[in-house]
C-alpha angles and dihedrals in degrees: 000000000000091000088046097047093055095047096249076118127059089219157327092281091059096050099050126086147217123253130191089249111091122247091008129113135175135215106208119207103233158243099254111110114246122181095210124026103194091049089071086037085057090043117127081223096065091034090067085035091063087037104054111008108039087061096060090045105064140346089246128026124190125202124203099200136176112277113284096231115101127023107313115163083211079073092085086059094068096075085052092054114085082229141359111218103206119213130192130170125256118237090000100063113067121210099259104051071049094064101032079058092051087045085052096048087049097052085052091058084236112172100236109208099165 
């Protein structure tokens, strides 16, 4: 993804994988070293990428992304994206970061589906 987004790739076609599960690829995110991730998930560039190639690419795309407490510029992604699964960690996330992360989502207009 990095190596494509960047142009060291012709295209999304080029960058994805095969798995041994059939009808399924993956677009791995990449080896090459980035200060700040969410900079590049905030990027315009990954932003047209999830608007007019990944599309083309699979029925379904799925997007493992930085947390979405804080200040994080991937967080503009989320209203591009069909659903957003949050995931939070059981015994380590207190209710109310929980719900700070929900409040988040909302104000994102991220389309919650589990």
């Amino acid at each position: 993804l990095l190596e494509m987004l960047v142009g060291n790739l012709p295209g999304p076609v080029d960058a994805t994988h095969e798995t041994p599960v059939e009808a399924i690829r993956v677009l791995p995110a990449g080896s090459m070293p980035v200060n700040d991730i969410g900079l590049l998930f905030g990027s315009r560039t990954m932003e047209r990428f999830l608007q007019f190639h990944a599309p083309q690419l699979a029925d379904l795309v799925l997007i493992d992304a930085p947390p979405v407490l804080g200040d994080d510029p991937g967080l503009r992604l989320l209203p591009l994206a069909d659903g957003v699964v949050y995931v939070v960690r059981l015994g380590e996330t207190d209710s109310a970061r929980a719900r700070s992360g929900l409040a988040a989502l909302a104000r994102m207009d991220a389309k919650v589906v589990g």
